[in-house]
C-alpha positions as CSV (number, residue, x, y, z in Angstrom):
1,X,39.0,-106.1,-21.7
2,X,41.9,-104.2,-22.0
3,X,45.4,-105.9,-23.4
4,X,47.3,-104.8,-20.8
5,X,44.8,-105.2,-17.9
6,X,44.5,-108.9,-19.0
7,X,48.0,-109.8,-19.1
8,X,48.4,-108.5,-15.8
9,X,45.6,-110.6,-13.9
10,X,47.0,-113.4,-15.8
11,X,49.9,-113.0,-14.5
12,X,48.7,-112.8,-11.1
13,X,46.0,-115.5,-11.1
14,X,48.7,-118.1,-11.5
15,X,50.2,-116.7,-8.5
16,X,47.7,-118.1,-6.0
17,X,46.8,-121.7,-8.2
18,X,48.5,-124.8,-6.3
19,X,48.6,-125.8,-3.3
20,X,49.4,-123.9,0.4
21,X,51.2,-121.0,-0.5
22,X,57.3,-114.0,2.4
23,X,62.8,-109.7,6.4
24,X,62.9,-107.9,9.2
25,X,60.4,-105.1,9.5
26,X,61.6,-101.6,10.5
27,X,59.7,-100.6,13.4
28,X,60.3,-98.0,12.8
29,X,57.6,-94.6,12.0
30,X,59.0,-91.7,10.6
31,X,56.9,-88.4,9.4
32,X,56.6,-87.6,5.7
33,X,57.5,-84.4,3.2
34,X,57.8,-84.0,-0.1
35,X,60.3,-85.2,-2.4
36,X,61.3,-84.2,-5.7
37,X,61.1,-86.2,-9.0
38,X,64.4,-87.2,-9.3
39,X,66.2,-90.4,-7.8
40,X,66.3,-88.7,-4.4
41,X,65.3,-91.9,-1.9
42,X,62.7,-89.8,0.4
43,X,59.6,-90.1,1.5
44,X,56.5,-88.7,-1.1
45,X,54.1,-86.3,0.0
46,X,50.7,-88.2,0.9
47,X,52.5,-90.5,3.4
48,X,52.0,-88.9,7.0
49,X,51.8,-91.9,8.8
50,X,49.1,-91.8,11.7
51,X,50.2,-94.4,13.6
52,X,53.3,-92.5,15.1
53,X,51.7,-89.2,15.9
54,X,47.8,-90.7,17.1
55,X,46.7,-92.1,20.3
56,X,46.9,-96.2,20.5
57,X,43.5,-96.2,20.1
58,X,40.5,-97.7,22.2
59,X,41.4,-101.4,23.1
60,X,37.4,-102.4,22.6
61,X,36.0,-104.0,19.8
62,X,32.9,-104.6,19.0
63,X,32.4,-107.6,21.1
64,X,33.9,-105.3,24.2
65,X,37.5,-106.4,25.4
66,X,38.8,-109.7,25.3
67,X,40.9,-111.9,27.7
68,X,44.3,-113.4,26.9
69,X,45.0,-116.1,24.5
70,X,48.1,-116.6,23.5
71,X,47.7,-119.9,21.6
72,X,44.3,-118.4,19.2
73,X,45.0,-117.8,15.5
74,X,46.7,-115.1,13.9
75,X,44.8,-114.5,10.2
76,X,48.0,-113.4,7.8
77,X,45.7,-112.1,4.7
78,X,46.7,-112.3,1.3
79,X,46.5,-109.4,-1.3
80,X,47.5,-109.4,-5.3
81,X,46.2,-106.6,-7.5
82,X,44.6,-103.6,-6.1
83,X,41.8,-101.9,-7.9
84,X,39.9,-102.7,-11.0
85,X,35.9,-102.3,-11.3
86,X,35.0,-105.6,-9.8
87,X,36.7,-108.1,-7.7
88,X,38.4,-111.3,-9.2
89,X,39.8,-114.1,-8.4
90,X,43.6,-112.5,-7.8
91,X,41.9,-108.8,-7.3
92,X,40.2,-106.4,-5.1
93,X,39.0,-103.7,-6.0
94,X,39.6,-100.2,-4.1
95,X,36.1,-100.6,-2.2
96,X,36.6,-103.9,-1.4
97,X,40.2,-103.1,-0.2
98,X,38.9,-100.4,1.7
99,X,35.8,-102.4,3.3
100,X,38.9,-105.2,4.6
101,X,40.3,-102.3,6.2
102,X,37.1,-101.5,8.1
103,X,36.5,-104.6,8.8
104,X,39.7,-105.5,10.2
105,X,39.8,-102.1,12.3
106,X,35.9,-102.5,13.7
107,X,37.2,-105.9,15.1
108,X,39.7,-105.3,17.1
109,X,42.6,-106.6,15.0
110,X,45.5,-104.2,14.6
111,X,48.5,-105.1,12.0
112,X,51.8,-106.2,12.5
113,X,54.6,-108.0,10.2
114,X,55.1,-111.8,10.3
115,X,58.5,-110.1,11.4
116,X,56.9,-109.3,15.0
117,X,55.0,-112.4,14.7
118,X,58.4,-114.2,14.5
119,X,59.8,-112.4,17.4
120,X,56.5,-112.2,19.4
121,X,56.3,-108.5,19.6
122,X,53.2,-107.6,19.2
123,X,53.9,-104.0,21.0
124,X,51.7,-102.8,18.6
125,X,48.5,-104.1,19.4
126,X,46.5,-103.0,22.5
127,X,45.5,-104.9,25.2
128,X,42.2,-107.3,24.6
129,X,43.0,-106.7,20.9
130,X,44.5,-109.2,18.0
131,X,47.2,-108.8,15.7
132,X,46.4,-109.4,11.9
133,X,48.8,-109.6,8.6
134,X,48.9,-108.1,5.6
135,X,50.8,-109.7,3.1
136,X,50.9,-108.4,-0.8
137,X,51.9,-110.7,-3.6
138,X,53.9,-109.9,-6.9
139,X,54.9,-106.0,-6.2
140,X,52.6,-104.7,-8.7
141,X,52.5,-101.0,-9.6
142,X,48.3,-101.0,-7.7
143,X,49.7,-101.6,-4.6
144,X,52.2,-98.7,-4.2
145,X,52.0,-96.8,-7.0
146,X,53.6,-92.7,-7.5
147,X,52.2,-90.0,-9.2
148,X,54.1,-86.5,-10.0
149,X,52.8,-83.0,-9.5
150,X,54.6,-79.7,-9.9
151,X,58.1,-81.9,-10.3
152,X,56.8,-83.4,-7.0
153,X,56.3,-87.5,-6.2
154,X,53.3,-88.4,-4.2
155,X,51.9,-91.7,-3.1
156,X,49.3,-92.2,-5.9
157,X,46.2,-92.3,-3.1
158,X,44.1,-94.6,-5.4
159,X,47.0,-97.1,-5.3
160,X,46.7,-99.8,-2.0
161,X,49.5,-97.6,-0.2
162,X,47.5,-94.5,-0.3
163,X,44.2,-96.4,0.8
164,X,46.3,-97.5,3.7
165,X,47.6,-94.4,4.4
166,X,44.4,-92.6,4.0
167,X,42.8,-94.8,6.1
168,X,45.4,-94.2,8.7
169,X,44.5,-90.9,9.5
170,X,41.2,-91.4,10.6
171,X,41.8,-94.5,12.5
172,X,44.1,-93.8,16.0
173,X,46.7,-96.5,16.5
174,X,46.6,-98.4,12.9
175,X,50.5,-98.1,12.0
176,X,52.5,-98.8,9.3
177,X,52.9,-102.8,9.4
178,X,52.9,-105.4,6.5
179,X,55.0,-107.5,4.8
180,X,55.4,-107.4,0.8
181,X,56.6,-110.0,-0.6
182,X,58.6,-108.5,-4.0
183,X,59.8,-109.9,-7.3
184,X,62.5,-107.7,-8.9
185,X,62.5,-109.4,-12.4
186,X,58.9,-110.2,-12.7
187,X,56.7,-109.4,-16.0
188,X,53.5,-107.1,-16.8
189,X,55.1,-104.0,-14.5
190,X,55.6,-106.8,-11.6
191,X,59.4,-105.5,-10.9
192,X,59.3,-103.5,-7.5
193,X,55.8,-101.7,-8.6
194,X,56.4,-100.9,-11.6
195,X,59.5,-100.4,-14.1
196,X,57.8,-98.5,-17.0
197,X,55.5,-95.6,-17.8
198,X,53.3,-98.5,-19.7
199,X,52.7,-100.0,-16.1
200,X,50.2,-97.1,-14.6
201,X,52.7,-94.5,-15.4
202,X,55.7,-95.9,-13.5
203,X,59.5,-95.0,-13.9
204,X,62.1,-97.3,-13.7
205,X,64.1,-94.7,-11.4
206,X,61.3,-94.9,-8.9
207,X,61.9,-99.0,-8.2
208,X,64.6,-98.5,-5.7
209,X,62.9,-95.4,-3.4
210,X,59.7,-97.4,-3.4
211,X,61.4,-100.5,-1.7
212,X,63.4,-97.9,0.5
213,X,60.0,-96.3,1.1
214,X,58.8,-98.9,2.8
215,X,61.6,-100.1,4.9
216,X,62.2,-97.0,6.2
217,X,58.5,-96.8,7.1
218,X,57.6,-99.9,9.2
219,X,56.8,-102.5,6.7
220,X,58.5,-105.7,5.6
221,X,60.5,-106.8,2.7
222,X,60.4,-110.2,1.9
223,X,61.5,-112.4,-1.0
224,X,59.5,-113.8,-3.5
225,X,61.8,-115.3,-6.3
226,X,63.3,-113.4,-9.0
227,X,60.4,-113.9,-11.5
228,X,57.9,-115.9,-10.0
229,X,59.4,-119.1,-10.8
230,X,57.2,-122.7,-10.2
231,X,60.0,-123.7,-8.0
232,X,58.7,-127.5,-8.2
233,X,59.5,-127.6,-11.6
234,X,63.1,-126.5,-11.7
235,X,66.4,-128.3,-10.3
236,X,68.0,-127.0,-7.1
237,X,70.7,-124.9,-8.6
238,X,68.1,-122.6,-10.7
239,X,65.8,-122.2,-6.9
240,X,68.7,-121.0,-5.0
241,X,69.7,-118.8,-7.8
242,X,66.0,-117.3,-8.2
243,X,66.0,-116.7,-4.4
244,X,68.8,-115.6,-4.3
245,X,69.1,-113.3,-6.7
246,X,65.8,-111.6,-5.8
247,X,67.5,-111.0,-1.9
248,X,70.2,-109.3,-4.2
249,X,68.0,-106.9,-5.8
250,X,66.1,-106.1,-2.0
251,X,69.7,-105.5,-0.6
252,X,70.5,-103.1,-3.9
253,X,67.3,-101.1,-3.1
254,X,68.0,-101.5,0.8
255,X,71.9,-102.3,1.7
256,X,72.4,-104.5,4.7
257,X,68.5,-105.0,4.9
258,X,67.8,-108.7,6.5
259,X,65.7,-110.8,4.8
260,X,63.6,-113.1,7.2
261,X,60.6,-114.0,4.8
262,X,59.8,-115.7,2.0
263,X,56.9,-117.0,-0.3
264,X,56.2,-119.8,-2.5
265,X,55.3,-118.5,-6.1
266,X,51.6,-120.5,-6.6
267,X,52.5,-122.3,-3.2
268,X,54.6,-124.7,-4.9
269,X,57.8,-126.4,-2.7
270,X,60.9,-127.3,-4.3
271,X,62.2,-130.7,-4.3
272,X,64.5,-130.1,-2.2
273,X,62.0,-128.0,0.5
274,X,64.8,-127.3,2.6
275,X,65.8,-124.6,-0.2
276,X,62.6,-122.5,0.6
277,X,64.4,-121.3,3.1
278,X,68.5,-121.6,3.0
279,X,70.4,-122.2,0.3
280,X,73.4,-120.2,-1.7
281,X,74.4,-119.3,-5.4
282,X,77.3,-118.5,-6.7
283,X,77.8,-115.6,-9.3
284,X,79.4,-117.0,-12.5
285,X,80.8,-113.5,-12.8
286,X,82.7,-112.9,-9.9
287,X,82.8,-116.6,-8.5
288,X,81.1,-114.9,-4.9
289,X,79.1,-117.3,-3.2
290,X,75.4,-115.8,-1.4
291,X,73.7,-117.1,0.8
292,X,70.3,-116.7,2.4
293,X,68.6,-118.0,5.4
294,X,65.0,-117.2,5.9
295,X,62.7,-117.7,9.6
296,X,59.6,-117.9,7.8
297,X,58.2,-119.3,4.8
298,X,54.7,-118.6,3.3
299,X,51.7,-120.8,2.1
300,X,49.2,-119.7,-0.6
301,X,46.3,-120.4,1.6
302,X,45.1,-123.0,4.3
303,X,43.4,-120.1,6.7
304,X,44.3,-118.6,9.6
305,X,48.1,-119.1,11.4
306,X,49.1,-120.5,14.1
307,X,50.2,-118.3,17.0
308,X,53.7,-118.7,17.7
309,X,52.8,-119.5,21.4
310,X,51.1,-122.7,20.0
311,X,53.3,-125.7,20.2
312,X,52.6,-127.0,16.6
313,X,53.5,-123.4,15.3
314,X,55.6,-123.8,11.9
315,X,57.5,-120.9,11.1
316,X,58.4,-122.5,7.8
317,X,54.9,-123.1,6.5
318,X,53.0,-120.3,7.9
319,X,49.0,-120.3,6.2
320,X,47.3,-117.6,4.8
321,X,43.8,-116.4,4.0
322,X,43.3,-114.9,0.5
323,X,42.1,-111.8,-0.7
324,X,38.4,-113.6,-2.2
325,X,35.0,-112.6,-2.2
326,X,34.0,-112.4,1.7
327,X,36.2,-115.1,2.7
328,X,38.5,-112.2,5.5
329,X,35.6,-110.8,6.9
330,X,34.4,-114.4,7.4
331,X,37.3,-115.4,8.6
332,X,37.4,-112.7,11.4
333,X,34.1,-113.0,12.5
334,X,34.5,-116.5,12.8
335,X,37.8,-116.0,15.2
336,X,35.6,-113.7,17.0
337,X,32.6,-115.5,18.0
338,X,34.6,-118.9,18.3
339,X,37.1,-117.0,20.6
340,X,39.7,-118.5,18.7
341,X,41.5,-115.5,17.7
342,X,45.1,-114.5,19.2
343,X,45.4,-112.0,22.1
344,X,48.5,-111.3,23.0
345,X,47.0,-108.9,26.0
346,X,43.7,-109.7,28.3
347,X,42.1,-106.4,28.9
């Protein structure tokens, strides 16, 4: 196996070992043109984003419509590296990725951000559907990745963003929604997607516009610790300052951007859990004291969520299905034919 290619699913298989296991989303869609090379913060050709110019789509799945039920589960799904020739552990490869989509799509689930699923919006899914969440680990360069022509940037379509994209344009009502949960200091290329031309041909000048990108295009930011750190294993003064440093580098790429999410590097809790989620650090350089204060906090697994109509709903330790073998079409099938899944709207 390749050097590099093996340092990076390292990297990324130790992101999901542990126990359970990350902003407001812009809701906003936007169309897309053509930006050049340089550090211009626009939005890359490749990225015309169906779900604001397409119909909502046909609110019946499979199974035909389905009746309210506000108190099912919500499946948040759990994505690391995006590509490769077969499917690992931490890993999916393109087909895969793409089958999920299909999946997801042909059973009535439409996407949303935990965001929405915070607030209860779930404007975005159609009556007698259910919402579903992406949620991508680690900010490697195979989920959003660029590629130049003619001085141009494009959304690299092989990359998970332009499988998502892609698929958007052939699917009515599948918008831009999903949260990605960054590091901004993390190893093997994992520093906003990418911060040099040995990571899949990434540019350190492209960090920023990606993070931007997706802000400005309906998804989620959320934190994920500066570089991955096992926050069990550390006291409470280096947590706060790994959270909080990472929220520095979103709101450098983002200004003003509200963080609401965050998510346990190999679903490990610090001592002092409360610091998951609030806490402060203050800069030996200028003697500022940040703070943060996240509504939701992720697990590494333990299957589908809670709805936030259901009384025991835990915004603070919010479950996840990963990203393995055919455990999401599985787990979809099984919401479906248990009727346990979450509809917001009863056809």
């Amino acid at each position: 196996m390749d050097r590099r290619i093996f340092v990076v699913l390292a990297f990324v298989a130790a992101c999901s070992s542990g126990s359970d296991h990350s902003s407001a989303a812009t809701t906003r869609d936007s169309s897309a043109g053509n930006v050049s090379g340089t550090a211009a913060a626009g939005t890359p050709s490749g990225s015309t984003m169906a779900g604001s110019t397409a119909a909502s789509g046909s609110a019946t799945t499979e199974r035909g419509t389905l009746d309210q039920n506000l108190t099912g589960r919500i499946p948040v799904l759990e994505y690391h590296i995006i590509g490769g020739d077969k499917n690992a552990l931490y890993s999916r490869t393109a087909a895969s990725y793409q089958a999920d989509l299909d999946t997801v799509y042909k059973l009535g689930f439409r996407p949303i951000t935990i965001a929405q699923m915070l607030d209860k919006d779930f404007s975005d899914v159609p009556p007698g559907m259910s919402p579903v969440v992406f949620v991508y680990d680690d900010a490697s360069p195979s989920q959003f990745r660029y590629i130049e022509k003619d001085g141009k940037l494009e959304i690299d379509p092989t990359s998970g963003m332009g499988i998502w994209l892609d698929f958007a344009k052939s699917h009515p009502g599948w918008k831009n929604r999903g949260t990605y949960c960054m590091l901004n200091g993390g190893a093997a290329g994992h520093n906003f997607f990418g911060d040099g031309p040995k990571f899949d041909g990434q540019k350190k000048e492209w960090r920023f516009q990606k993070v931007k990108w997706l802000a400005d295009n309906g998804f989620e930011l959320c934190d994920h610790t500066l570089w991955h750190m096992k926050l069990s294993q550390y006291p409470d003064a280096a947590v706060q300052e790994q959270i909080m440093r990472n929220a520095m580098g979103i709101d450098s790429a983002v200004p003003g951007y509200k963080i609401r999410t965050m998510a346990l590097p190999y679903g490990l809790w610090p001592k002092n859990r409360e610091l998951a989620w609030h806490g402060s650090w203050k800069d030996p350089k200028t003697g500022q004291v940040h703070n943060y204060n996240f509504q939701a906090v992720l697990e590494v697994a333990g299957g589908p969520a809670r709805s936030p109509y259901d009384p025991q709903f835990n915004p603070k330790s919010i479950s996840r299905v990963q990203a393995v073998g055919n455990d999401i079409a599985k787990t979809l099938t099984q919401l479906t034919t248990s009727k346990t899944r979450m509809v917001p709207r009863g056809k």
